[in-house]
PyMOL Python script that loads the backbone (N, CA, C, O; Angstrom):
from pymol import cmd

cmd.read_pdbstr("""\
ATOM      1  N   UNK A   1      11.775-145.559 -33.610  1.00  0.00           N
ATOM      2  CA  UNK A   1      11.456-144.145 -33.494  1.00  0.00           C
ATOM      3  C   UNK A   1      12.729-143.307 -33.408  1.00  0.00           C
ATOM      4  O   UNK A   1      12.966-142.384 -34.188  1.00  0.00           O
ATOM      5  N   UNK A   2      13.517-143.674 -32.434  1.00  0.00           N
ATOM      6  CA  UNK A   2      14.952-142.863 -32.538  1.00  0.00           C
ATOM      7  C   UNK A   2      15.913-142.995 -33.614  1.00  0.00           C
ATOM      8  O   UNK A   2      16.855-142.231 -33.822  1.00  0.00           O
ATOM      9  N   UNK A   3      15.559-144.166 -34.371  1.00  0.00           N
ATOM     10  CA  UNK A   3      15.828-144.089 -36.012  1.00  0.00           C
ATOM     11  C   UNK A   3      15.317-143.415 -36.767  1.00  0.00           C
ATOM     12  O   UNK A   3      15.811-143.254 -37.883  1.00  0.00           O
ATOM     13  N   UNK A   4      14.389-142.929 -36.462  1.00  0.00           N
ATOM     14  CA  UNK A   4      13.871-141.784 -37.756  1.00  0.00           C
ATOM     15  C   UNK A   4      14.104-140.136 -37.499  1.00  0.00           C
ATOM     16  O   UNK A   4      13.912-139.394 -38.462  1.00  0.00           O
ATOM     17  N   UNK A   5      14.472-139.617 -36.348  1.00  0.00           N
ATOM     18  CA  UNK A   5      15.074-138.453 -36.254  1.00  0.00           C
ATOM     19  C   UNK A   5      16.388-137.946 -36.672  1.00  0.00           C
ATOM     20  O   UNK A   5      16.504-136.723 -36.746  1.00  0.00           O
ATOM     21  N   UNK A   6      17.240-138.572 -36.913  1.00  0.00           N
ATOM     22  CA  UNK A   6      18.727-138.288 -37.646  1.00  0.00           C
ATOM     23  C   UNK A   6      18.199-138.146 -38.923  1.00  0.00           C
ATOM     24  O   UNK A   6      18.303-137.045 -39.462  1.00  0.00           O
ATOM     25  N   UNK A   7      17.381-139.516 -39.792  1.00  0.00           N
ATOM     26  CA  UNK A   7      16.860-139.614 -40.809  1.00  0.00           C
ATOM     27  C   UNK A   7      16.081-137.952 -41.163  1.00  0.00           C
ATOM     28  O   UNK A   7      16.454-136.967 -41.800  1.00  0.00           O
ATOM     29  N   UNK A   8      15.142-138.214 -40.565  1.00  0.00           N
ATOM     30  CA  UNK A   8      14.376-136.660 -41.055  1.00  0.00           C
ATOM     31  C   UNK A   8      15.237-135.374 -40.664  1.00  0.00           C
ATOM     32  O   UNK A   8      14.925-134.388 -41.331  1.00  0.00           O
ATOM     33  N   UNK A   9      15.946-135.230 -40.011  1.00  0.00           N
ATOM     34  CA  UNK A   9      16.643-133.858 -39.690  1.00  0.00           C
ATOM     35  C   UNK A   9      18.052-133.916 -40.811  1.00  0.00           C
ATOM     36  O   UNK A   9      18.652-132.866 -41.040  1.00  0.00           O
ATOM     37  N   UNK A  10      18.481-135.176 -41.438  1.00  0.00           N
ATOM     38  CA  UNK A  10      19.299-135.117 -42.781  1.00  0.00           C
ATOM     39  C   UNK A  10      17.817-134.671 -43.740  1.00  0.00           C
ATOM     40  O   UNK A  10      17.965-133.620 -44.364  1.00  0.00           O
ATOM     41  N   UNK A  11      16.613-135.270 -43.889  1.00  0.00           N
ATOM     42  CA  UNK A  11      15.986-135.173 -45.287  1.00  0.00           C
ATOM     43  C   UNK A  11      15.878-133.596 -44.877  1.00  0.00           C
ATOM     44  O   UNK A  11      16.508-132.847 -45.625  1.00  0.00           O
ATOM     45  N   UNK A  12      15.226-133.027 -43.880  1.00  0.00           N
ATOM     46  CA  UNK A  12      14.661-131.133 -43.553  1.00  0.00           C
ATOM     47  C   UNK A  12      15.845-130.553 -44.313  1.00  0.00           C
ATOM     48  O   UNK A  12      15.747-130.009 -45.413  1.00  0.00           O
ATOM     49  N   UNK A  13      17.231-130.757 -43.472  1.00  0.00           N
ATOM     50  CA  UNK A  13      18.725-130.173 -44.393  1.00  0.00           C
ATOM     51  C   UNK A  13      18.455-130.353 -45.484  1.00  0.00           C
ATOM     52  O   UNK A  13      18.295-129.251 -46.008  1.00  0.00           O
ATOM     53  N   UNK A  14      18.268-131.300 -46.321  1.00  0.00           N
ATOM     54  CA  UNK A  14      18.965-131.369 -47.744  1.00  0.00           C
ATOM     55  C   UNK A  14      18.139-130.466 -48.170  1.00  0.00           C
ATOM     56  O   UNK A  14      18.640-129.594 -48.881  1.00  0.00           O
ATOM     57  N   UNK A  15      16.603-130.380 -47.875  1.00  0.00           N
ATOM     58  CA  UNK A  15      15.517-129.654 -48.488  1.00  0.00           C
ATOM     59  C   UNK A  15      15.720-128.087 -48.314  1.00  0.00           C
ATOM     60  O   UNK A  15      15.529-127.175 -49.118  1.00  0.00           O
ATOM     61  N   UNK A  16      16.071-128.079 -47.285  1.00  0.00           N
ATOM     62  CA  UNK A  16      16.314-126.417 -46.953  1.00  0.00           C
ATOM     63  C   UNK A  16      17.746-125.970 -47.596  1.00  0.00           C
ATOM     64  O   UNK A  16      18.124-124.809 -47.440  1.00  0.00           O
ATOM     65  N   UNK A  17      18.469-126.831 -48.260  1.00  0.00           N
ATOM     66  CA  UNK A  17      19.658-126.185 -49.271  1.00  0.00           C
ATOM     67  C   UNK A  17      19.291-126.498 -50.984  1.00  0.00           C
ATOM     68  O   UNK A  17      20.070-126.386 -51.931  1.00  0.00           O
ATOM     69  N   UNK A  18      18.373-126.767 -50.998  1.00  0.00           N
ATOM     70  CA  UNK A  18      17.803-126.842 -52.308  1.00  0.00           C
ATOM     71  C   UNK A  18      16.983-125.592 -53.011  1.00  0.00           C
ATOM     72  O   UNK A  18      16.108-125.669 -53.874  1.00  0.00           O
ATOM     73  N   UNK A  19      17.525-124.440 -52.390  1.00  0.00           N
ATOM     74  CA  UNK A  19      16.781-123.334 -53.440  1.00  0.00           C
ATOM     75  C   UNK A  19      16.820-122.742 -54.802  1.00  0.00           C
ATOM     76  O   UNK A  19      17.625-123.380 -55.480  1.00  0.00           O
ATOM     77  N   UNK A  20      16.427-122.052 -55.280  1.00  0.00           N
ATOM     78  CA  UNK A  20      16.613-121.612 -56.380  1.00  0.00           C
ATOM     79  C   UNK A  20      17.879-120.730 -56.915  1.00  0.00           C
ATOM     80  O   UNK A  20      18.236-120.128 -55.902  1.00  0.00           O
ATOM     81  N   UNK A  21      18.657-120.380 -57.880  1.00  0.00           N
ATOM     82  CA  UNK A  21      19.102-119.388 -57.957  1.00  0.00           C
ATOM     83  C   UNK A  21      19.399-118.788 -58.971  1.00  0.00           C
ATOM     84  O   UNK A  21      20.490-118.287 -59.242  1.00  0.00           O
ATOM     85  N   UNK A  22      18.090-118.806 -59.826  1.00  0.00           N
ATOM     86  CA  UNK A  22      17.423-117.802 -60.703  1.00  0.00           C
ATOM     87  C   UNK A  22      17.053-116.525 -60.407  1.00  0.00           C
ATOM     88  O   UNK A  22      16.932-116.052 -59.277  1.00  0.00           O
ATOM     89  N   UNK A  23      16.846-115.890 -61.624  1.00  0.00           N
ATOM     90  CA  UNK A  23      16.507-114.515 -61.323  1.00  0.00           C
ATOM     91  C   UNK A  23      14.930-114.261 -60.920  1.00  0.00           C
ATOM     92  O   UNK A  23      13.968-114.947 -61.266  1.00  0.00           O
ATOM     93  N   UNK A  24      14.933-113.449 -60.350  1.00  0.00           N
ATOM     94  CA  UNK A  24      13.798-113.075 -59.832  1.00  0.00           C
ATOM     95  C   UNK A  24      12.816-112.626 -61.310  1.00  0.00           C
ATOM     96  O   UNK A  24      13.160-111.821 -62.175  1.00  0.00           O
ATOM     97  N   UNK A  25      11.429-113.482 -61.254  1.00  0.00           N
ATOM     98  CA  UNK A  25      10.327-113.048 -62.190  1.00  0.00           C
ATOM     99  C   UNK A  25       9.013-112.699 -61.481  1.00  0.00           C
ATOM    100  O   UNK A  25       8.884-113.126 -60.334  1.00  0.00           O
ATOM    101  N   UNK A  26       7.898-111.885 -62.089  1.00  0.00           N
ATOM    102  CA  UNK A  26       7.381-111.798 -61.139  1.00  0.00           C
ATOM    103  C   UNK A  26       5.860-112.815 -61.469  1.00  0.00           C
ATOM    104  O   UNK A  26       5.598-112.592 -62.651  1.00  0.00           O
ATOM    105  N   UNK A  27       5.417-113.230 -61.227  1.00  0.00           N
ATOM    106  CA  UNK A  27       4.254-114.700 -60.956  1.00  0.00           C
ATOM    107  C   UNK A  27       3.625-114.724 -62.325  1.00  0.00           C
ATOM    108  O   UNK A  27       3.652-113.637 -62.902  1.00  0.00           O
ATOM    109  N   UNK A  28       3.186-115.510 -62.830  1.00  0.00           N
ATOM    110  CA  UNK A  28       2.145-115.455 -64.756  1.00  0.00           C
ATOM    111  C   UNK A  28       1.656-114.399 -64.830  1.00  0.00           C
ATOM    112  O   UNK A  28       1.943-113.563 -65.687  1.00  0.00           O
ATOM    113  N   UNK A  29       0.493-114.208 -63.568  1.00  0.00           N
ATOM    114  CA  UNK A  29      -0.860-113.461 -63.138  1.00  0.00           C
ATOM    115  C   UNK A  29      -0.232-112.158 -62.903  1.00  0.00           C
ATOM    116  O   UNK A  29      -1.196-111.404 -62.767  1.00  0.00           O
ATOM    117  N   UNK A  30       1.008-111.359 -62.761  1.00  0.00           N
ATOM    118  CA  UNK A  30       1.456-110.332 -62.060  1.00  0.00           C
ATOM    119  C   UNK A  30       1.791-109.695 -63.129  1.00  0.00           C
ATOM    120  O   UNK A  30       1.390-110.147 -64.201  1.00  0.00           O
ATOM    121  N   UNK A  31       2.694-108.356 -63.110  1.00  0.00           N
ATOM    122  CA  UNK A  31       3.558-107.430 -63.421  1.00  0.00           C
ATOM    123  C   UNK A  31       3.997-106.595 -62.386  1.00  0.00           C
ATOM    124  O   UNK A  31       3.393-106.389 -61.334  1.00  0.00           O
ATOM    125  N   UNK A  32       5.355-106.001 -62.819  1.00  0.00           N
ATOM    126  CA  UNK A  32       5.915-105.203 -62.247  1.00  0.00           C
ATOM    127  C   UNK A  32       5.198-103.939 -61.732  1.00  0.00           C
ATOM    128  O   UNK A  32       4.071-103.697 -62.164  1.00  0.00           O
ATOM    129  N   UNK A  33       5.722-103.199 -60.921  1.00  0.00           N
ATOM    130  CA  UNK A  33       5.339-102.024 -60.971  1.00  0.00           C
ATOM    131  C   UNK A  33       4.844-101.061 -61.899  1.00  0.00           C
ATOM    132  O   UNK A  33       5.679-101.172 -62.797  1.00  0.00           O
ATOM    133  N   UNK A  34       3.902-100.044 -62.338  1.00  0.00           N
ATOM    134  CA  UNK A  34       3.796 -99.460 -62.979  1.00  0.00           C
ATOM    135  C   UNK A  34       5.381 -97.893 -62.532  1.00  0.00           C
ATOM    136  O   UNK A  34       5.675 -97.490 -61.407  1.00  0.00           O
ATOM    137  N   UNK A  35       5.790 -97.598 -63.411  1.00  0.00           N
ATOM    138  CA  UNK A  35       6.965 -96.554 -63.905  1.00  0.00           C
ATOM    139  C   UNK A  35       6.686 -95.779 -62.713  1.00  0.00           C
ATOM    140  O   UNK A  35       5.581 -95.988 -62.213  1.00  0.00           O
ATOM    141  N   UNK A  36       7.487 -94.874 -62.106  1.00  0.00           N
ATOM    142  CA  UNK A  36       7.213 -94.180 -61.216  1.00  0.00           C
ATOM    143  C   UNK A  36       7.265 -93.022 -61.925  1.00  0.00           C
ATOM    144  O   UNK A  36       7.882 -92.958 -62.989  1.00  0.00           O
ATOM    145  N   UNK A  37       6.509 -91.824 -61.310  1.00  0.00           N
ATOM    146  CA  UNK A  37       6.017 -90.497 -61.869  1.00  0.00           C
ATOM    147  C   UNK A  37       7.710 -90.009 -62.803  1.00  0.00           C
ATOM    148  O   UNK A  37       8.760 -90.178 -62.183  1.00  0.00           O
ATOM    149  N   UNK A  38       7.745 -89.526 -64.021  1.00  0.00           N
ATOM    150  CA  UNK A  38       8.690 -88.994 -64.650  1.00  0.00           C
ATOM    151  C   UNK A  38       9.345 -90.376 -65.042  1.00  0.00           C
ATOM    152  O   UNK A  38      10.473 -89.997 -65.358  1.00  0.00           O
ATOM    153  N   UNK A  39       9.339 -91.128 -65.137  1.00  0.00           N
ATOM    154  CA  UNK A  39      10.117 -92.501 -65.918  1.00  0.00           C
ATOM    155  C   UNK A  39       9.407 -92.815 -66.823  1.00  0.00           C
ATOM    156  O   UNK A  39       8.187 -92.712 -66.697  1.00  0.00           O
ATOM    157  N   UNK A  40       9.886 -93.210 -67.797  1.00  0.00           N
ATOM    158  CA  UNK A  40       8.723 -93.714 -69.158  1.00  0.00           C
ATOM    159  C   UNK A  40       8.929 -95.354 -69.270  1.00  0.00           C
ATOM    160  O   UNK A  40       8.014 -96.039 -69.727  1.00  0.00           O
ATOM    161  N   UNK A  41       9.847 -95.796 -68.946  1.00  0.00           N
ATOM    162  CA  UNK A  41      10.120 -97.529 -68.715  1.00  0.00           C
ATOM    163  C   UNK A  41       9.772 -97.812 -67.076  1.00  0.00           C
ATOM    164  O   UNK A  41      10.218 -97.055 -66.213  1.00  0.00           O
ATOM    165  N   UNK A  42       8.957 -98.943 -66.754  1.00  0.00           N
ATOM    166  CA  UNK A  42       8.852 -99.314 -65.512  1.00  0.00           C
ATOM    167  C   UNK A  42      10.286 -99.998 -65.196  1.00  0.00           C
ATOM    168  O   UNK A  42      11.013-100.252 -66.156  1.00  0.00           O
ATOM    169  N   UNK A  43      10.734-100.318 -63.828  1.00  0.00           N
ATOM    170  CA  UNK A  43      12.019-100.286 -63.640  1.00  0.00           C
ATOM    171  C   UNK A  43      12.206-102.194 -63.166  1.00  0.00           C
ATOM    172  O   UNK A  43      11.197-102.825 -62.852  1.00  0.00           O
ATOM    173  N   UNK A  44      13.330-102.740 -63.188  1.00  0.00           N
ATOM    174  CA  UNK A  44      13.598-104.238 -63.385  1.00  0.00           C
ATOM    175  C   UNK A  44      13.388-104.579 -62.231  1.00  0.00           C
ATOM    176  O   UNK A  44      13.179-103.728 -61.367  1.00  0.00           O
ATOM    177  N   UNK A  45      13.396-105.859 -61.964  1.00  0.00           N
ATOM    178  CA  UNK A  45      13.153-106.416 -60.811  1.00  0.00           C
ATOM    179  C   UNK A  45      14.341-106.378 -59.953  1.00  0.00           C
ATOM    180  O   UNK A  45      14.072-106.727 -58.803  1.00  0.00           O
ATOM    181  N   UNK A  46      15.235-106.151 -60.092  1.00  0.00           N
ATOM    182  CA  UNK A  46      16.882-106.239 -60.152  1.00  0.00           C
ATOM    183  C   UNK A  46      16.765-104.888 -59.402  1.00  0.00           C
ATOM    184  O   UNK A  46      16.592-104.826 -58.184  1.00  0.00           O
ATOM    185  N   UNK A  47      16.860-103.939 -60.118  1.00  0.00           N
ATOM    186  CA  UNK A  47      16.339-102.047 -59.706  1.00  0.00           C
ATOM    187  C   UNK A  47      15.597-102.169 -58.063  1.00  0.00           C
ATOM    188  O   UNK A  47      15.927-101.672 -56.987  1.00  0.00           O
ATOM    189  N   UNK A  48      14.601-102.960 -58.418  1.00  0.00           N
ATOM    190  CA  UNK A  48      13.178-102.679 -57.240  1.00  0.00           C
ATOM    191  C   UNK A  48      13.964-103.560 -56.025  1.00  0.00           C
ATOM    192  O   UNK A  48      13.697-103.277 -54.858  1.00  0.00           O
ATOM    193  N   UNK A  49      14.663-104.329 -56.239  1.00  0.00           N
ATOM    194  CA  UNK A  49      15.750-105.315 -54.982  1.00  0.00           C
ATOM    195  C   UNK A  49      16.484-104.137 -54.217  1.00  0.00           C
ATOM    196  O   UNK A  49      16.703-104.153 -53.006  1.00  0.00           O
ATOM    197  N   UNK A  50      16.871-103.009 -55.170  1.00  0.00           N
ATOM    198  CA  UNK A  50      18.078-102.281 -54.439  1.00  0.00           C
ATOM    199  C   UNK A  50      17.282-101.408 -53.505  1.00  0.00           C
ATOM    200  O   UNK A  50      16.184-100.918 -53.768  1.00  0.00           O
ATOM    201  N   UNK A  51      18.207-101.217 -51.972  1.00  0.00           N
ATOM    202  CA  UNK A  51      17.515-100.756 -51.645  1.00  0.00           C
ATOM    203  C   UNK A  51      17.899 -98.872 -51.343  1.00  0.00           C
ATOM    204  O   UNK A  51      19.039 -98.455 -51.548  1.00  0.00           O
ATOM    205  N   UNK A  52      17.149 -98.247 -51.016  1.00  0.00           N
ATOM    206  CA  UNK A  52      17.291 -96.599 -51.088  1.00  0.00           C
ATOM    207  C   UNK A  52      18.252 -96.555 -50.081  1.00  0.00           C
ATOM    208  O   UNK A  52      18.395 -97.470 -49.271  1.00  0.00           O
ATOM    209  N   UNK A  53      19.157 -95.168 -50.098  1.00  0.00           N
ATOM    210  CA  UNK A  53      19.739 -95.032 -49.099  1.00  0.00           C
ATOM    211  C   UNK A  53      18.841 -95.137 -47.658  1.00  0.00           C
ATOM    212  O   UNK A  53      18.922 -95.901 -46.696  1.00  0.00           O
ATOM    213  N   UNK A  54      17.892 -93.925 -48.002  1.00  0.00           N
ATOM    214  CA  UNK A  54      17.043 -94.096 -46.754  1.00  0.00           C
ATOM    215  C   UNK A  54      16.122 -95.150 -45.828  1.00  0.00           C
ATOM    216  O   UNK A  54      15.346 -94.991 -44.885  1.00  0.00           O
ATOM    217  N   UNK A  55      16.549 -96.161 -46.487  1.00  0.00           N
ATOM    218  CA  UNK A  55      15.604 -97.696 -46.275  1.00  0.00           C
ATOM    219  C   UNK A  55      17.301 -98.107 -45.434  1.00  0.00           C
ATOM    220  O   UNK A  55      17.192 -98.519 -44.279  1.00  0.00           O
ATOM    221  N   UNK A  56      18.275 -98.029 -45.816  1.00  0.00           N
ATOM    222  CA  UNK A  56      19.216 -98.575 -45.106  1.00  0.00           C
ATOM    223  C   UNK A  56      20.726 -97.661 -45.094  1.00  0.00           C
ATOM    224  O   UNK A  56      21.818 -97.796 -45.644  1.00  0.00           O
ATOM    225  N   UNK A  57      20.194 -96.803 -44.271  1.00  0.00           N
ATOM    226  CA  UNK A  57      21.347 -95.822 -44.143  1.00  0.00           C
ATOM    227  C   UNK A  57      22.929 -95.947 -43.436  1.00  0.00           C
ATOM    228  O   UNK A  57      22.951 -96.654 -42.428  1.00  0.00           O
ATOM    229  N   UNK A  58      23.960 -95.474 -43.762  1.00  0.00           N
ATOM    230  CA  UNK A  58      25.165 -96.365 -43.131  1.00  0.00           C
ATOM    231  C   UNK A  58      25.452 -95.589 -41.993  1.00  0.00           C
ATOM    232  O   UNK A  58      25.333 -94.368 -41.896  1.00  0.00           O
ATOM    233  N   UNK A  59      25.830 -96.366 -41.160  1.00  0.00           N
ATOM    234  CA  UNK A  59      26.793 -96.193 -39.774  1.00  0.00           C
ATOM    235  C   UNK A  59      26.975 -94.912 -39.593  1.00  0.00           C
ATOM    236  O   UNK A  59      27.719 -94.333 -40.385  1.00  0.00           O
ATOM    237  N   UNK A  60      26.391 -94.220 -38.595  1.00  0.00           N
ATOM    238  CA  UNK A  60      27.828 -93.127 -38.617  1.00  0.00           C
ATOM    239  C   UNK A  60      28.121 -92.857 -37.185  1.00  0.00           C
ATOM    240  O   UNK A  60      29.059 -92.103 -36.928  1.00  0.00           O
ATOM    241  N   UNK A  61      27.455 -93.364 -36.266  1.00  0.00           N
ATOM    242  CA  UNK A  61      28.075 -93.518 -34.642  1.00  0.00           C
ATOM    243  C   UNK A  61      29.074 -94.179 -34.429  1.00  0.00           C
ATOM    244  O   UNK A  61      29.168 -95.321 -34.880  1.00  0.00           O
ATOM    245  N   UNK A  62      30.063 -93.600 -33.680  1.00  0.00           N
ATOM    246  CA  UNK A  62      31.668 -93.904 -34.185  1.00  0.00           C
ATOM    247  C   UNK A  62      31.676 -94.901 -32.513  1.00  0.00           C
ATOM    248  O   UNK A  62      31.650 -94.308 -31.435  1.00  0.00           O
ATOM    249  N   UNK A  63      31.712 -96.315 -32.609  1.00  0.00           N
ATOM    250  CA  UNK A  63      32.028 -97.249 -31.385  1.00  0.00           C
ATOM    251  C   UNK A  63      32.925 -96.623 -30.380  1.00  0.00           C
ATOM    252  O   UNK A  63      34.018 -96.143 -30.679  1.00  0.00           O
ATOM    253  N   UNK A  64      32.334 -96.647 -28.945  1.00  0.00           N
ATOM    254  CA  UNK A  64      33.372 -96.569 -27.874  1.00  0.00           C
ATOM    255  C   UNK A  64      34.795 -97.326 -28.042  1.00  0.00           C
ATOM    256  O   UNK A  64      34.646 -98.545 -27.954  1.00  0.00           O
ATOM    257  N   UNK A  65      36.054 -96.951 -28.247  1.00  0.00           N
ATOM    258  CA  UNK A  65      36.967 -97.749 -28.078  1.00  0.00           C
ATOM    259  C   UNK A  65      37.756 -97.965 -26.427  1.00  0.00           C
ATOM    260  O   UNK A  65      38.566 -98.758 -25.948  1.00  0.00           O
ATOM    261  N   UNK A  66      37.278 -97.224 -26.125  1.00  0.00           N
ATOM    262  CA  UNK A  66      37.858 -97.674 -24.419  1.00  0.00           C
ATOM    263  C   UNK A  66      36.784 -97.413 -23.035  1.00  0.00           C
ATOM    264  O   UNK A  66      36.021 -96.475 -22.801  1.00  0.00           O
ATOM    265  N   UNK A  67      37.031 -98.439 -22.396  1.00  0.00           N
ATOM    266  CA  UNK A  67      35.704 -98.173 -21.389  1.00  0.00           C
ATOM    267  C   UNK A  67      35.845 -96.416 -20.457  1.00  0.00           C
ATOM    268  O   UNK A  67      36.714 -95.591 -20.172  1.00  0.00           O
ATOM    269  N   UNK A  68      34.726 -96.575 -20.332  1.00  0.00           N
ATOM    270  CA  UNK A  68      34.519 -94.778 -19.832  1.00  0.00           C
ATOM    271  C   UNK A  68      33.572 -94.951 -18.761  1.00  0.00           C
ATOM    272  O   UNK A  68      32.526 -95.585 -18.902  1.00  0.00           O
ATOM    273  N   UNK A  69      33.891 -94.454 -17.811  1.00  0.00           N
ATOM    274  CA  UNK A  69      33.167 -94.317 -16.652  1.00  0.00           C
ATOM    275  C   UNK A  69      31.455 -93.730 -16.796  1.00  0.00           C
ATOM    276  O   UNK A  69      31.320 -92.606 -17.278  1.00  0.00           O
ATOM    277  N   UNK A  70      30.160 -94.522 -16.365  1.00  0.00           N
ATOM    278  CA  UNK A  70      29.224 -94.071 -16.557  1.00  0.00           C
ATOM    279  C   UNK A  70      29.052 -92.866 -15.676  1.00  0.00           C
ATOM    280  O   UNK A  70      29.789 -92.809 -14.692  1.00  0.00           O
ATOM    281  N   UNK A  71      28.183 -91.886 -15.881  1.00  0.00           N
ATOM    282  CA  UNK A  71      27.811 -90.682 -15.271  1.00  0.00           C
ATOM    283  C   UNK A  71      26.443 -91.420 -14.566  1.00  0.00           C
ATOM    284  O   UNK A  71      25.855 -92.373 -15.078  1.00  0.00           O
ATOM    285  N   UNK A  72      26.040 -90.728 -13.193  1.00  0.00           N
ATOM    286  CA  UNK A  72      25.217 -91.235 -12.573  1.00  0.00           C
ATOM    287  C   UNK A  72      23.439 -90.840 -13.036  1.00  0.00           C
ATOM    288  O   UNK A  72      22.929 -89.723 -13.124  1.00  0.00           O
ATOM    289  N   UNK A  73      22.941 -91.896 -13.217  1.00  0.00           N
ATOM    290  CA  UNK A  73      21.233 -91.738 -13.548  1.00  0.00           C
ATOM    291  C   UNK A  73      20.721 -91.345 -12.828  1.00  0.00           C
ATOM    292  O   UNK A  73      20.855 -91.988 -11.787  1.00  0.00           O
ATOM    293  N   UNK A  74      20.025 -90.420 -12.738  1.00  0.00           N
ATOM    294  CA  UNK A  74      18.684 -90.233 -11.887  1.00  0.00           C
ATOM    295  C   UNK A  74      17.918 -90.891 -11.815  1.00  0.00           C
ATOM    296  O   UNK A  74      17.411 -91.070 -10.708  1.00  0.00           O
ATOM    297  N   UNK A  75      17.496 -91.503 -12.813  1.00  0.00           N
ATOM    298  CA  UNK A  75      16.195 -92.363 -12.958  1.00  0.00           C
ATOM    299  C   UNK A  75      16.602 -93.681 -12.528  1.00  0.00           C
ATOM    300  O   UNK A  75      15.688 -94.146 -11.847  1.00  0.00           O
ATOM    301  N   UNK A  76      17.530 -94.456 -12.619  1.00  0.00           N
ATOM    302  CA  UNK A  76      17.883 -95.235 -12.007  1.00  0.00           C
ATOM    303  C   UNK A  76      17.833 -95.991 -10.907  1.00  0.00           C
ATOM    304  O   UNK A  76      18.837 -96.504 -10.411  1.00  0.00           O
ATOM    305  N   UNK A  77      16.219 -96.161 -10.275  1.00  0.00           N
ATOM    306  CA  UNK A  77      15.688 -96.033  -9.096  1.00  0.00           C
ATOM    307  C   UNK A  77      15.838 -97.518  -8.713  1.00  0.00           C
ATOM    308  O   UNK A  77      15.731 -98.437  -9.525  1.00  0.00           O
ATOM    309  N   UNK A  78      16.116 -97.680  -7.294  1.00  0.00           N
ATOM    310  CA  UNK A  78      15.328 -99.180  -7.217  1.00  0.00           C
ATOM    311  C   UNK A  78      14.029 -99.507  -7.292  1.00  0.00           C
ATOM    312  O   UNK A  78      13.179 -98.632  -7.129  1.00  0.00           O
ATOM    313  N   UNK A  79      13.699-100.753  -7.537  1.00  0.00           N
ATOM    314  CA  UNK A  79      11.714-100.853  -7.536  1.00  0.00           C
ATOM    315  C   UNK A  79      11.794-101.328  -5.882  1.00  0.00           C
ATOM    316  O   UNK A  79      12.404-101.809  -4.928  1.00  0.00           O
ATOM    317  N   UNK A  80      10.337-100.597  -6.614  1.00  0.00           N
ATOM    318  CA  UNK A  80       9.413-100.319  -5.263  1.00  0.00           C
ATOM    319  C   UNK A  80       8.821-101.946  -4.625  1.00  0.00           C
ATOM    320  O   UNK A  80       8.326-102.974  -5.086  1.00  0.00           O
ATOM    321  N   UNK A  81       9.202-101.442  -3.407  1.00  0.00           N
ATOM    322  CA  UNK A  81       8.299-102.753  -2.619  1.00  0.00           C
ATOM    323  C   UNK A  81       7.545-102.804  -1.942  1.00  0.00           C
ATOM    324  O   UNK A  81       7.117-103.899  -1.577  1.00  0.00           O
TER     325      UNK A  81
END
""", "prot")
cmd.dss("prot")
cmd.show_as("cartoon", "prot")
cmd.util.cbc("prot")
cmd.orient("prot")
């Protein structure tokens, strides 16, 4: 029994680095999106991956670089007993 756990946790690895790395198609039975309003070509699968700014907008809160004294909470209560 303690022989077969190294065994299966090498076979799980090998299996879980065995993916694909083809391009994305979409299933027999499927198609893409239909064109979005004002486009006359529906758009690639490649296109529909990227994502909008607003789906992943960048950084713009600039990190504390030096510690700073907290200001005191009000709310900060002890619990109740």
């Amino acid at each position: 029994m303690t022989r077969c756990a190294p065994l299966a946790l090498l076979l799980l690895a090998g299996l879980a680095g065995c993916g694909s790395r083809s391009d994305l198609t979409p299933p027999a039975d499927a198609a893409l999106p239909p064109a979005p309003y004002g486009r006359t070509d529906p758009p690639t699968a490649a296109e529909l991956l990227v994502l909008e700014p607003q789906a992943a907008p960048e950084r713009t809160v600039e990190l504390r670089r030096e510690s700073e004294e907290r200001e005191d909470d009000p709310f900060d209560l002890p619990p109740e007993g």
